[in-house]
N, C-alpha and C positions, 0 to 999 in steps of 0.2 A: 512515345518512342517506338519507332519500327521495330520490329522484332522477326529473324527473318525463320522461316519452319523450322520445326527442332522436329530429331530425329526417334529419338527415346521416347514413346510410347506417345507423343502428341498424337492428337486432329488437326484436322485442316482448321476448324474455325479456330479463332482470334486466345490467345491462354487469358488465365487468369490473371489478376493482379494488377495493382498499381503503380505501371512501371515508370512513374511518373517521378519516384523515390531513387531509381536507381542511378549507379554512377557508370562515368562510362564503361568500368568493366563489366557492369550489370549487378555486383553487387548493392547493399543498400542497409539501414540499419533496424535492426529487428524491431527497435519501439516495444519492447517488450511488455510497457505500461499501458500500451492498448488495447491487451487481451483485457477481455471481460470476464467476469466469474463465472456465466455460461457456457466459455470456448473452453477455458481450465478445467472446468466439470467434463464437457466432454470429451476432450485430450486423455484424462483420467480414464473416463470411461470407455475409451481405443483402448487405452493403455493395459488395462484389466482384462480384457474381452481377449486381446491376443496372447498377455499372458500367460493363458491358462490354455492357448493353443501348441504354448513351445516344448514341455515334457515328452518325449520319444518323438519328435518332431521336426526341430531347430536344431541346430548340428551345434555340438560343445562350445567353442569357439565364441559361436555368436550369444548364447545362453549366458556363459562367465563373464560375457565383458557389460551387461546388463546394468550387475549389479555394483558397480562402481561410477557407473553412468548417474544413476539416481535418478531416472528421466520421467517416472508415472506417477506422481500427483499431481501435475501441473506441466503446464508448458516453460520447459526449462529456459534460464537465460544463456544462450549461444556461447558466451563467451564461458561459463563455467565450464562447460565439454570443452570447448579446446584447449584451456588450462591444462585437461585430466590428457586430451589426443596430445598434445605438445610434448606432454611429459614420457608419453607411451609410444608413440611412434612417429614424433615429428611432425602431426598432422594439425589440422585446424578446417572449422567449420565458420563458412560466411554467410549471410543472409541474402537471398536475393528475393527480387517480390514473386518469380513463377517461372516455368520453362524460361529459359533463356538462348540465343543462339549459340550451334557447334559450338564456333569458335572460341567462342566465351566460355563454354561448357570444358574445352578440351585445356583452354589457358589454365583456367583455375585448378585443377587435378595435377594436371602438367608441374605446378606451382604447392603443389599438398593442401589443397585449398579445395572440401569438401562444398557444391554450393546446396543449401536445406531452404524452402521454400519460406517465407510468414505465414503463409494464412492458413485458416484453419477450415475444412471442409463442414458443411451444415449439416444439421444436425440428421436433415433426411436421407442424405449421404452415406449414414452413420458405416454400410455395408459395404459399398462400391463407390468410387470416381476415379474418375478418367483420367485427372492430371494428378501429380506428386502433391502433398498437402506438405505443410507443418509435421505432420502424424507421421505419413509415411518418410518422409526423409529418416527423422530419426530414428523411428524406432525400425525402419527394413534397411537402412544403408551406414547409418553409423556406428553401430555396433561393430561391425567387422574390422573399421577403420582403427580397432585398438588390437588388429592380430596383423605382424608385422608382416608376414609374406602377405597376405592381401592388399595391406594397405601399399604397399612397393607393388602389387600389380595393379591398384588402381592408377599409381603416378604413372606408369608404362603407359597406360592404355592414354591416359592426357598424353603424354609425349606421343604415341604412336597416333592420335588421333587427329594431331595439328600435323604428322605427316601426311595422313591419309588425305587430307583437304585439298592437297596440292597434287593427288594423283588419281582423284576422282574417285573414291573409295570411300567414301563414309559411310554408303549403304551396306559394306559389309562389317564395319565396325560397331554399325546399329546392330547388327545381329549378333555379333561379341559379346553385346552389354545388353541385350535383350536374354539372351539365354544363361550368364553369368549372374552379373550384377542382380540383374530383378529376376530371374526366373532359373536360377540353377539349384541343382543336387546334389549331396556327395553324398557317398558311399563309405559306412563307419562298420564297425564290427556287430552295431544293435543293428543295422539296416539302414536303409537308404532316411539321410537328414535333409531340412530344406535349409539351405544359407543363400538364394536371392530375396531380394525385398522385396518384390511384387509379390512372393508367395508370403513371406513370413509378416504382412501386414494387412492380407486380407485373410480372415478366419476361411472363408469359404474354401478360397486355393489350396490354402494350408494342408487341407484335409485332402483333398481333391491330388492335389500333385502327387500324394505319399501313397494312397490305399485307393483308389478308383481305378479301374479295370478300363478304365476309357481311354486312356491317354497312353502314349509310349513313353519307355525311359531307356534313353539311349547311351551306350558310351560314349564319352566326351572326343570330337577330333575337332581340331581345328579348322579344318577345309572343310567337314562337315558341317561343321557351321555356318561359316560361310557362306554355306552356297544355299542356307534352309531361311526361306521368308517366316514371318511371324504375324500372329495378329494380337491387335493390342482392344477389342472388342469385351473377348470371353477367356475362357482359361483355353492354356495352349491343347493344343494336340500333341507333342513332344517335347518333353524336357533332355536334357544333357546331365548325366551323370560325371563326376570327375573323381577321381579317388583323396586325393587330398589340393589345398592350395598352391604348394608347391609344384604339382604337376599343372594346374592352369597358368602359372608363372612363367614356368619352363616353356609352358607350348606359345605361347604366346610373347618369350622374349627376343625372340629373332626377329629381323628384316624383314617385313611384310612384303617388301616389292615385289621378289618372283611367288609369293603366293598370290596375291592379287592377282594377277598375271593370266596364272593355273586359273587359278577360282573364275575371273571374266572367261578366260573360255570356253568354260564348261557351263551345263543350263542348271537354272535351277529346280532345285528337288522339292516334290511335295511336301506342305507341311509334315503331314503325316506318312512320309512314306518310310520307306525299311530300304535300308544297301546290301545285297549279299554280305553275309557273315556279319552281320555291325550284331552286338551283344544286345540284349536286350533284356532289362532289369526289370524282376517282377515287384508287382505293388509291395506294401508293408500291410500287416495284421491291422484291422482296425485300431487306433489307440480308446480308446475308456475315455468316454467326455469328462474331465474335470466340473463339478458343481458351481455354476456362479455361486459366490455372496452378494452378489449386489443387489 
């Protein structure tokens, strides 16, 4: 099956997966009885490893909805989460085999209809990949989906995203969900938390986005965003701070047309560069490594 470029953190070569299982929404069914003992072992062992990254790290929100989850001894069966999302915020998780296109991407959110990859990344991987695993769906994007203003701006963003298709604007709503979804900040009274999943599923970022002197941390604007390219390589050069979810809600629940508009006419902005006056949030205190047990 064709599959046509997806805009979330893909490459150019060919995704993962055997999309040979899917339907035509792109969904497909988890097969859960496929996993082997060694993918369960190592699922566990993402599971643990990040764990023990979220303490003064992980913004509240995403920490509490964890533990009702039940997700780290195993690669959980799909349909047990959306039991628990159905009950909590009307939501539900489908299986698809990997990247899938836009349109498909925007339908299903549009519809409360999380889509979480099958497979599971090898073992050599253990640290970095490039495309969404099994791993990372759940444990950096579902979580959130059981805190209700989030989960109501992810269905926004599907609806506003199957707008955006039709007005040639999807490369500014990749940057929405690049700097939100997988790669945002908020700001709490302990200090700056991470609640995107691309941070809060790779230990390395984790650390890197919170307390490295390298990177900027910027307040949250919407145009600003829009108008700031990303790379999906190495860890960013700028993150977006927002104060709480409601405030990403709000900014982003209006009529995108005339910003689109504003945004296409103006050029865009260095990764890394600074606006007159934009705020600029310093690192956090190193956090104390937690002790593996394993």
């Amino acid at each position: 099956m064709a599959v046509a470029p997806v805009t979330y953190g893909a490459s150019e070569r060919p995704p993962r997966g055997d999309y040979s299982r899917a339907r035509s929404d792109y969904t497909c069914e988890q097969d859960w009885d496929t996993y082997t003992a060694a993918e369960h072992a190592l699922y566990a062992r993402l599971f643990q490893r990040q764990l023990r990254q979220l303490p003064g790290q992980a913004c509240d929100e995403f920490v509490h909805a964890l533990g009702p989850m039940d997700i780290g001894r195993a690669i959980p069966r799909f349909e047990d989460i959306s039991d628990a999302l159905r009950r909590s915020t009307r939501w539900e998780i489908v299986a698809v085999p990997g990247l899938i296109p836009e349109h498909a991407f925007f339908s299903l959110l549009a519809g409360r209809r999380f889509p979480v990859t099958v497979w599971l990344r090898r073992p050599e991987e253990f640290d970095y990949i490039v495309e969404p695993d099994v791993f990372h769906d759940l444990f950096g994007h579902v979580p959130l989906l059981f805190n209700p203003v989030f989960a109501d701006y992810m269905q926004a963003f599907g609806v506003g995203g199957l707008k955006a298709e039709g007005l040639h604007a999807l490369e500014y709503l990749a940057r929405l969900y690049w700097y939100t979804v997988e790669f945002g900040l908020i700001s709490t009274p302990g200090g700056l938390r991470a609640y995107g999943a691309g941070i809060l599923s790779s230990a390395g970022e984790t650390v890197y986005s919170l307390t490295s002197h390298k990177p900027q941390r910027l307040s949250f604007s919407l145009e600003r965003v829009l108008r700031t390219p990303y790379k999906i390589d190495d860890y960013q050069d700028s993150y977006f701070v927002i104060d709480s979810f409601a405030q990403l809600f709000d900014a982003t629940a209006p009529d995108f047309t005339p910003i689109y508009q504003r945004v296409g006419s103006a050029p865009e902005l260095p990764i890394n560069g600074r606006l007159p006056g934009e705020r600029l949030y310093a690192p956090n205190a190193p956090v104390a490594a937690v002790p593996s047990t394993s």
